[in-house]
C-alpha positions in Angstrom: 77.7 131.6 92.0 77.2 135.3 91.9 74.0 136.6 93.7 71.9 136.9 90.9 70.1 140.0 92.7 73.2 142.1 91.9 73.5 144.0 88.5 76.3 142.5 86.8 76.3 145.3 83.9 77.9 148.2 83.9 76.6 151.1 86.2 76.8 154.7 86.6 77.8 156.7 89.7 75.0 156.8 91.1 73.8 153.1 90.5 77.3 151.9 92.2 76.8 153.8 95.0 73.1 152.5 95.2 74.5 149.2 95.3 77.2 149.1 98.0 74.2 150.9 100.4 72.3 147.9 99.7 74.7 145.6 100.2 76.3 147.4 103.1 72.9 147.0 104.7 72.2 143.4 104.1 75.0 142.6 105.0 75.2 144.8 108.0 76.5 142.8 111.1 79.1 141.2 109.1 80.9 144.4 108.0 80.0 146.4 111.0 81.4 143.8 113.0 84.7 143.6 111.0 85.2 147.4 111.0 85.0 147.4 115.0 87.5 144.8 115.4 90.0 146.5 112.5 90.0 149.9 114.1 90.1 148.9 117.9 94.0 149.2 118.0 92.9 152.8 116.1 90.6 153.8 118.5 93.4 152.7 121.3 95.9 155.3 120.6 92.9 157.8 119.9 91.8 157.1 123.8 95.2 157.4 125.2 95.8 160.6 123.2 92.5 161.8 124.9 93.4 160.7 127.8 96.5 162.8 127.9 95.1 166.1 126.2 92.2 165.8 128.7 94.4 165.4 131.8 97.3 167.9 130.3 99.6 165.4 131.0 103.7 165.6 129.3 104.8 163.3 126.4 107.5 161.2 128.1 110.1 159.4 126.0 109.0 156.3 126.7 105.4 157.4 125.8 106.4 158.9 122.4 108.0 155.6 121.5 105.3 153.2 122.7 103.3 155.8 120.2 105.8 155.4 117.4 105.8 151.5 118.1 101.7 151.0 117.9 101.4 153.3 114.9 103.8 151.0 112.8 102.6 148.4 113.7 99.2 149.5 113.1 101.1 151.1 109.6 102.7 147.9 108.6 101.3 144.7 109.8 97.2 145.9 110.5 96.6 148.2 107.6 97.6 145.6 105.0 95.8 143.0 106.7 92.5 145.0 107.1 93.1 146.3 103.2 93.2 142.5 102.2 90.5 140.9 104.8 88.2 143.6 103.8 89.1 143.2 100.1 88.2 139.4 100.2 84.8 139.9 102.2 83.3 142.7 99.9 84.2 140.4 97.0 83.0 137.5 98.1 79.7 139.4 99.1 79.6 140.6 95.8 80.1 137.2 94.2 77.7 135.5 96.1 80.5 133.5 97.4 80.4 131.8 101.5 81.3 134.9 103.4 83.6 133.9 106.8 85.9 136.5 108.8 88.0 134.2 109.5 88.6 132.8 106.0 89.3 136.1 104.7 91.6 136.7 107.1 93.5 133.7 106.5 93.6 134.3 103.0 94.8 138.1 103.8 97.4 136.6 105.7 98.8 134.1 103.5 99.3 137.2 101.0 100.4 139.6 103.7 104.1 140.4 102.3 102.5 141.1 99.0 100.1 143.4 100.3 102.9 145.0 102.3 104.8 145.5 99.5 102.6 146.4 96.9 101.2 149.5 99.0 104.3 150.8 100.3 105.7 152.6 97.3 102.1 154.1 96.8 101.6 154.9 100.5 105.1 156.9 100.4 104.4 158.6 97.0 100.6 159.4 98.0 101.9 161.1 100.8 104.6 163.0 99.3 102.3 164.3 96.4 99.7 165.3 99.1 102.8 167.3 100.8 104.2 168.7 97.7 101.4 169.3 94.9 98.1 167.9 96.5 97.1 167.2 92.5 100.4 164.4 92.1 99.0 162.8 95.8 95.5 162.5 94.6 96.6 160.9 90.9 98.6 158.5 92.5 95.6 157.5 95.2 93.1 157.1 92.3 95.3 155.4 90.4 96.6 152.6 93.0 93.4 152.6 94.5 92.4 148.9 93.6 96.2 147.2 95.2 94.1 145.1 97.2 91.3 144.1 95.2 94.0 142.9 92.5 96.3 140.8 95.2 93.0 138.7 96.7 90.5 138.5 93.6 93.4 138.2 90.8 95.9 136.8 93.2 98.9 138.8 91.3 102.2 138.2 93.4 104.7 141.1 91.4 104.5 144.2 93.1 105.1 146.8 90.4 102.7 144.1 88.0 100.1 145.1 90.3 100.9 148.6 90.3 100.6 149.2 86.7 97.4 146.7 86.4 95.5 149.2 89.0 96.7 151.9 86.9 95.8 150.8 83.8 92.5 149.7 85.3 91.5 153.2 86.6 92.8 154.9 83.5 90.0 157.0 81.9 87.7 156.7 85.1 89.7 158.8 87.4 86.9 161.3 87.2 84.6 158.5 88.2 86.5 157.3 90.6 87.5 160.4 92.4 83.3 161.5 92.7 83.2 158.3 94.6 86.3 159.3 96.8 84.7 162.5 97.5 81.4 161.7 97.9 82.6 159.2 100.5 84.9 161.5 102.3 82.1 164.3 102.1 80.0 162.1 104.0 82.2 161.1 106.6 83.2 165.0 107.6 79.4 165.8 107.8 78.7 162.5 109.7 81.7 163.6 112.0 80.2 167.0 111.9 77.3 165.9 113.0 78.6 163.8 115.7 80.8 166.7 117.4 77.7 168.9 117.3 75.4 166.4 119.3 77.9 165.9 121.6 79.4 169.3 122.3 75.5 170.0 123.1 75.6 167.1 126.2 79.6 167.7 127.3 80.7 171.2 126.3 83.1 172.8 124.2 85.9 172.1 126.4 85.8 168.0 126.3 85.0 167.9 122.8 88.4 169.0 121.8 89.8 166.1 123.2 87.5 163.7 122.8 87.2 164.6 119.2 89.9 161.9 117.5 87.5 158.9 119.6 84.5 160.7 117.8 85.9 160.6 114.2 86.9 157.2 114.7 83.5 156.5 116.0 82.2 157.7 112.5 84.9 155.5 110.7 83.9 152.8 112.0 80.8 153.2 110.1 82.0 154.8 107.2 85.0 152.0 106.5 82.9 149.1 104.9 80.6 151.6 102.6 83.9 152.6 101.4 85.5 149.9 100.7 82.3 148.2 99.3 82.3 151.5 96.8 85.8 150.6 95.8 85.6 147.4 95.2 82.4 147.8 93.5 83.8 150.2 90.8 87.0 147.7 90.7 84.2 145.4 89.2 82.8 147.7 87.0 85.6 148.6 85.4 86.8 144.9 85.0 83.3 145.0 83.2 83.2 147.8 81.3 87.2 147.1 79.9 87.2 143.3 80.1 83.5 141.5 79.8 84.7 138.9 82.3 82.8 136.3 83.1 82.0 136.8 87.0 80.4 133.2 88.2 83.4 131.9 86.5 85.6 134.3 88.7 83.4 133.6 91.7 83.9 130.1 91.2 88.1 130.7 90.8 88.0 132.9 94.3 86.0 130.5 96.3 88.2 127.8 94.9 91.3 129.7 95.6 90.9 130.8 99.6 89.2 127.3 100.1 91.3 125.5 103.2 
């Protein structure tokens, strides 16, 4: 049954961002602890990249493609796994349902090719709008921003289905949706800002320009689960706001649903 603490009405900006704060701190452990374990392989290639600024030493062939290697993998199989398994856990928070890791990453795995799928046509066209005309990347990243959120709470199976629901969903709250984006991303560069500062004040300059990528993902480590508890949250506001669902009757269909 939903947590009957949580406002189940519509809410403002500012009220939705309240609310994943809250919940990202009671529910601290849990979400911290999933975030370290998602961006280890991250912070992996950030330490070897480091490692290699900081000693000067040559890209070798063999180097470059072990590279290539981790960041598909980390592309293809991790990203759509942590997108799902972090999906599942913020919703289930929000819905007051049993909250286990390794539930939600069972259920993200069961719908791994759909999540693959489903985000690879909107990673590709994200990054070619960014390229091109950064407005068309940042449309298409509001507008396929809830993917994951429809393939673990809805359980929707047809990739371009759950393209044009997350469009449809965002439409007419882009402007709401992007203030969240950026107030999100603003707070990670200052919180990265930050970071650098302290620590180019104990090592130097000179190390902090290779240590840096290990800093950032320091910071998104910390940053990841406010985000994605901001995302989903709006995902449920707007299923609100355009739908008047009933949410302990969706609570009860999720929990029922990733049961074993």
């Amino acid at each position: 049954m939903p947590d009957p603490r949580h406002n189940f009405e519509p809410q403002t900006t500012g009220e939705l961002l309240d609310s994943a704060s809250r919940l990202y701190l009671r529910n601290f452990s849990l979400l911290f602890g999933m975030s370290v374990i998602f961006h280890i392989p991250w912070m992996a290639i950030g330490i070897a990249r480091a490692a290699r600024n900081m000693t000067a030493t040559r890209v070798t062939i063999q180097g470059a493609m072990l590279e290539l290697l981790a960041t598909l993998i980390l592309f293809f199989v991790i990203a759509p796994l942590t997108g799902g398994t972090t999906a599942q856990i913020v919703s289930d928070i929000y819905l007051g349902n049993t909250v286990k890791l390794s539930g939600a990453l069972r259920a993200a795995w069961s719908r791994y090719g759909t999540l693959l799928k489903s985000h690879f046509i909107p990673v590709i066209a994200i990054l070619a709008g960014l390229v091109m005309l950064v407005v068309p990347g940042i449309l298409w990243l509001l507008s396929y921003m809830f993917i994951s959120q429809i393939i673990m709470v809805e359980g929707m199976s047809g990739s371009r289905s759950i393209r044009v629901r997350s469009r449809n969903l965002v439409r007419g709250y882009r402007g709401k949706a992007f203030v969240i984006v950026v107030v999100m991303l603003l707070i990670e560069f200052l919180a990265q800002a930050g970071i650098r500062s302290v620590a180019r004040f104990f090592i130097g300059t000179a190390a902090i320009a290779g240590m840096a990528p290990i800093l950032n993902e320091s910071v998104a480590i910390v940053a990841a689960p406010m985000f994605a508890l901001s995302i989903t949250l709006l995902y449920f506001d707007l299923r609100i706001r355009k739908e008047g669902f009933d949410l302990e009757m969706l609570s009860r269909a999720v929990g029922s649903r990733n049961t074993p």
